[in-house]
N, C-alpha and C positions, 0 to 999 in steps of 0.2 A: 552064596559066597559069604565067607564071613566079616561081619563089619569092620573090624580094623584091619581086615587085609583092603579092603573096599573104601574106606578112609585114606589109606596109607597112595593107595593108587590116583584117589584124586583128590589128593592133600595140595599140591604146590599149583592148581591148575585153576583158570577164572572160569565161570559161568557159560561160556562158550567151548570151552574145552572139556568141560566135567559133562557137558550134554553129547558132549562128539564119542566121549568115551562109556559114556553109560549105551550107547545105542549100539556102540561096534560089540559091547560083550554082551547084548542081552539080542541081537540083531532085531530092537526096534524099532521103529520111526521115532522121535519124540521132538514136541516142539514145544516152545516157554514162549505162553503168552504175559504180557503184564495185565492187568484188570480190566483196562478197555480195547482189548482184542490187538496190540500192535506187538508182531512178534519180536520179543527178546533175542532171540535166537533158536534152531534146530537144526537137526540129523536127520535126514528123510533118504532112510538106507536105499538099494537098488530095486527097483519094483515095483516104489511107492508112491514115487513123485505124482503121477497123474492122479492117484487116488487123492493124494490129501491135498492136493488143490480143490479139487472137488467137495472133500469132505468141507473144506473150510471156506467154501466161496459165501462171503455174508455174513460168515460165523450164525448161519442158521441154526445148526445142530447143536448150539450150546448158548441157547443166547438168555436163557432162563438159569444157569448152572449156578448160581450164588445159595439158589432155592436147594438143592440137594443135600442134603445130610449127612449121607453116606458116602466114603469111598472106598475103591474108588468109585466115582460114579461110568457105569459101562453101557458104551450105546454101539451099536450094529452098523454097519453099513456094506451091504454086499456081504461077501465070506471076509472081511474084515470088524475086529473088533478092534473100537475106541475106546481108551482107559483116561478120564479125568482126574488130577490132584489138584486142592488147592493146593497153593504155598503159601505159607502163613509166618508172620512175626508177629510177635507182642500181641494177639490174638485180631491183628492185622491183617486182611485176606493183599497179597503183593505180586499176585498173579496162580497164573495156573500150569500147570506141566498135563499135555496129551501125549499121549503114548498108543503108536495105533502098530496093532499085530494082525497075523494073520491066522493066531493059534490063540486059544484060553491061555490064560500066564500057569506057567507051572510053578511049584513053591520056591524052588530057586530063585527064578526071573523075579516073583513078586520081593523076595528079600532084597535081593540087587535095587530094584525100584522103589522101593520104599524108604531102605534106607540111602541109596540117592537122592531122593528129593530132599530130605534131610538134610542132606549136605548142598542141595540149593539153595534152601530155605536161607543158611546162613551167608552162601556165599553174594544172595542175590542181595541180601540187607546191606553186605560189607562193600558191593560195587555199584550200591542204588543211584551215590552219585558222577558215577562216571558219564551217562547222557548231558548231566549237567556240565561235567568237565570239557566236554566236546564245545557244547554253546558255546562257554564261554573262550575257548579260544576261539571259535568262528567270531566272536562277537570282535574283536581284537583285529581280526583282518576287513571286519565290516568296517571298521568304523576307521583305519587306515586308509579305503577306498572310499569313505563318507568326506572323510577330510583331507584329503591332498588333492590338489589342483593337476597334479601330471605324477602318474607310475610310468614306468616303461614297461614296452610291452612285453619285456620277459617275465615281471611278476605276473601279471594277465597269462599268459605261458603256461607258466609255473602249476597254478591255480586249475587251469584245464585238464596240464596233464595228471597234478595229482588228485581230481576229482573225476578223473574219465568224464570228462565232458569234452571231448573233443569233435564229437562227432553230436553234439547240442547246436541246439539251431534257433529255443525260444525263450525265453527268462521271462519272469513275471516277479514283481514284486507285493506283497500285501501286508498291511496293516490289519492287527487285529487289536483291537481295542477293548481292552478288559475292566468291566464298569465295577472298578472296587479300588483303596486304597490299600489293600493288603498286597504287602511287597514277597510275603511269603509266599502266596497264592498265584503270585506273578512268575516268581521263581519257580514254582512248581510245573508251571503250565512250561517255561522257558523246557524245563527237566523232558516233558512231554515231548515237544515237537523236536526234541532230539530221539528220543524212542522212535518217532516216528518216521523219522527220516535214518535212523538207524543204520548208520555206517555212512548214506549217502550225502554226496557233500548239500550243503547249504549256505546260505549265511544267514546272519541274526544281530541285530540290534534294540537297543530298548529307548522310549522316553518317556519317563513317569510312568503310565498305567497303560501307553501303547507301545506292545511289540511288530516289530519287521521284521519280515522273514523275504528273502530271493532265491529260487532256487527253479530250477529247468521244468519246461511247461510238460517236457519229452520224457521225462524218468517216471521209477516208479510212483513217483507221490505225486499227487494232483490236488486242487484246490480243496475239493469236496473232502475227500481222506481228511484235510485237515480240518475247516469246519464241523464236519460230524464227529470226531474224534474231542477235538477242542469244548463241542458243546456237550459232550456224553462227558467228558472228565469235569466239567460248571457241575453238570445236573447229579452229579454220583457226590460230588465232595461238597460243593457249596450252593444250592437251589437259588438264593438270595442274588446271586452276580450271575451277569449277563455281559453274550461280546458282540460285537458287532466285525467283520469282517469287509477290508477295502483294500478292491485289488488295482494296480496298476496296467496300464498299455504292454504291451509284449513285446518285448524286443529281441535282437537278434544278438547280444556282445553283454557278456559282462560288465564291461567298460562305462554301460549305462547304467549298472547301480542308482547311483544320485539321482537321474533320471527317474529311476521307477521308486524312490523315495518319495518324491516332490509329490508326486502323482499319487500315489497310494497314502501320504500325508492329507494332501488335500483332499481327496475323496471320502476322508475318513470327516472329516470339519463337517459335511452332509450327511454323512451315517446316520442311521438310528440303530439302537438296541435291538441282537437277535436279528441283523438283515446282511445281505449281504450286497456291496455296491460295487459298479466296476465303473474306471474314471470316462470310459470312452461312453457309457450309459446316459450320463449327466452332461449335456451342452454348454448349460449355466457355468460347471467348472471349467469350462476350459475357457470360456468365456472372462470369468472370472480369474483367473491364473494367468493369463494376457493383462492384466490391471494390476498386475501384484504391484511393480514398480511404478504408477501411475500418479502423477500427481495428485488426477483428481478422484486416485480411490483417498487417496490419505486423506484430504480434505474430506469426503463424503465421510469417513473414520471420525473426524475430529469432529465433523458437523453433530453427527450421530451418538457420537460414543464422549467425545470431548471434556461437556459438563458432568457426567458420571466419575470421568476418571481422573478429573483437579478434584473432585470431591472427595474420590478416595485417597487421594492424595496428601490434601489438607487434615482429611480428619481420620487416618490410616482405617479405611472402613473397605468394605469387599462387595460394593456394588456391581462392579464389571465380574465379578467371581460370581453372583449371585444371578446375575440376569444368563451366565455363560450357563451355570448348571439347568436353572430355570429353562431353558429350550435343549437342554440336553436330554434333559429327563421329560420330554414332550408335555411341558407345562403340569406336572402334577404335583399339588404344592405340596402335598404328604410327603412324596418321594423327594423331593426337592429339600423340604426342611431336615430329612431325614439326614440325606447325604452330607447339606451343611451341619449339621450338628444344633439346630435353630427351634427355637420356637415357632410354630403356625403363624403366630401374630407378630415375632421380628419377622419373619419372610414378607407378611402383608406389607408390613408398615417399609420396608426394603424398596418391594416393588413399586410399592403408591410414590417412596422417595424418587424410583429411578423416573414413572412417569414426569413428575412435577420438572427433575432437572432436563430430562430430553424434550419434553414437550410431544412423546410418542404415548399412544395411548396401547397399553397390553392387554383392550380388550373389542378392538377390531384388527381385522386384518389385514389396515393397511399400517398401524403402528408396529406390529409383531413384525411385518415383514422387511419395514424398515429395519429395525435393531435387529432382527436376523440378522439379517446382511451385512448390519454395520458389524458385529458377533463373527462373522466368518469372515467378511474382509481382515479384520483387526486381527484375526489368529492366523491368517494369510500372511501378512507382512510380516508379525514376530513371531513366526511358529518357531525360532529356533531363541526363541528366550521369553518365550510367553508361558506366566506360572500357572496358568488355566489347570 
């Protein structure tokens, strides 16, 4: 077919529709993945659906494909052939298009195909951020239901019907915690778990460097999908950051949102780097979550944490910043000095200050576990204005 007859036909059409049409005139499956296997969108004509579940259970058949040189790259399966393209911008790999037939490509089919992808290539650059545009209106009705005290129950309604969750029965909320101050990186990942969730509802909210996501225990996407997804996109783009993943109690109603905030907030104050926590796992939290409003946590807070923070106060210094990272980064002072931006020997000289004003010593384990605690109570009671 000739290419500007072929242009001209999927000239006005977005990335979901120039794949619906490239498959109806060449009658072949084709499916766009993005880079870490989360389908963009496909065509899986009449025939084929069993097969290419199959083909793609694991993304086993292609899970080395970046290595391939040539395309397209062609691999077998049964009397079915599978045809790889990357898709590339700016010499950027932006995903891949598979195209699975039942016949060798004859010259035609291959013109059509090729110079289609071509015209993915572009269109997939020009609507890269529309995943993102999705977030962020989800984030817009999160954070509605974060902060008002009573919806009625038509918006709740509303929400079901046009999310087809009506027939949902479990919701789960998780924190993921992404240990870097880059807000691009943060947005990127936001960009992701909208791929991932791709079309299906969810919601999403941010604070600082930790995202929430809520979204049905019963749909396509489950916890794991997103972890191993989340930590393949760390490990491709930036080895250096690391997340940690903290899930909430399961509930039955949207409605509990806030609910599975709290819970997957708190569970996350326990996390470590690269684990994943669930709030009903840990006793301590919930133990501790019952004292939020407690007198005698605050007190235990001021006993503990008190002289550290008139200190930073009087001499605008970042003791409570320093001792929060310092167990965050599971006491390793390289890491530690690295993240504050510090010298090894401001760090020392920090810590030795914060022992002298607590009277806790951070180098047994009943001083460490002290200031833990005091460290997680204190970001317990101001987690919602605490510049941690």
């Amino acid at each position: 077919m000739h290419d500007k007859l072929l242009r001209l036909i999927l000239e006005n059409k977005n990335v979901p529709d120039t794949v619906n049409a490239l498959s109806e005139l060449t009658n072949f499956s084709i499916i766009i993945m993005d880079t870490i296997s989360n389908v963009i969108c496909k065509n899986i004509i009449s025939g084929h659906k069993n097969v290419c579940k199959k083909i793609f259970e694991g993304n086993k058949l292609f899970h080395n494909i970046e290595l391939f040189l040539n395309e397209p790259y062609v691999n077998e399966y049964g009397d079915y052939k599978i045809y790889m393209y990357k898709l590339s911008c700016k010499d950027d790999i932006i995903g891949y298009m598979y195209v699975i037939s039942e016949l060798l490509y004859k010259s035609l089919y291959t013109d059509v195909i090729e110079n289609g992808k071509r015209i993915l290539e572009l269109k997939l650059e020009k609507e890269k951020n529309e995943p993102l545009n999705a977030v962020n209106l989800n984030k817009v009705i999160t954070n509605i239901i974060l902060n008002s005290k009573s919806l009625p129950d038509k918006f709740y309604l509303n929400i079901r019907n046009n999310y087809k969750w009506n027939n949902k029965k479990s919701f789960i909320g998780v924190c993921i915690d992404i240990y870097t101050k880059n807000q691009k990186l943060i947005e990127q990942i936001c960009g992701l778990i909208g791929r991932i969730f791709n079309g299906q509802g969810f919601f999403i909210t941010e604070d600082a460097n930790k995202i929430f996501i809520f979204f049905p225990m019963d749909g396509d996407v489950n916890l794991k999908d997103i972890v191993d997804k989340v930590c393949i996109f760390l490990n491709k783009y930036d080895k250096s950051v690391s997340a940690s993943f903290s899930a909430s109690r399961i509930y039955d109603d949207i409605k509990d949102i806030p609910k599975m905030y709290n819970e997957c907030y708190i569970t996350s104050l326990f996390n470590k780097e690269k684990e994943t926590l669930y709030y009903d796992s840990l006793d301590t939290i919930k133990l501790l979550y019952t004292l939020k409003g407690n007198m005698q946590t605050s007190e235990y807070c001021n006993k503990t944490l008190g002289s550290i923070k008139k200190y930073d106060s009087e001499n605008k210094s970042e003791l409570v910043k320093t001792l929060n990272t310092y167990f965050k980064f599971n006491m390793n002072k390289k890491v530690v000095s690295k993240e504050l931006h510090i010298h090894p020997e401001t760090l020392r000289y920090r810590l030795s200050k914060i022992e002298d004003l607590t009277g806790y010593s951070l180098h047994n384990s009943e001083g460490i576990f002290a200031l833990q605690m005091g460290i997680k109570l204190y970001k317990m009671i101001n987690y919602n204005n605490s510049s941690f």
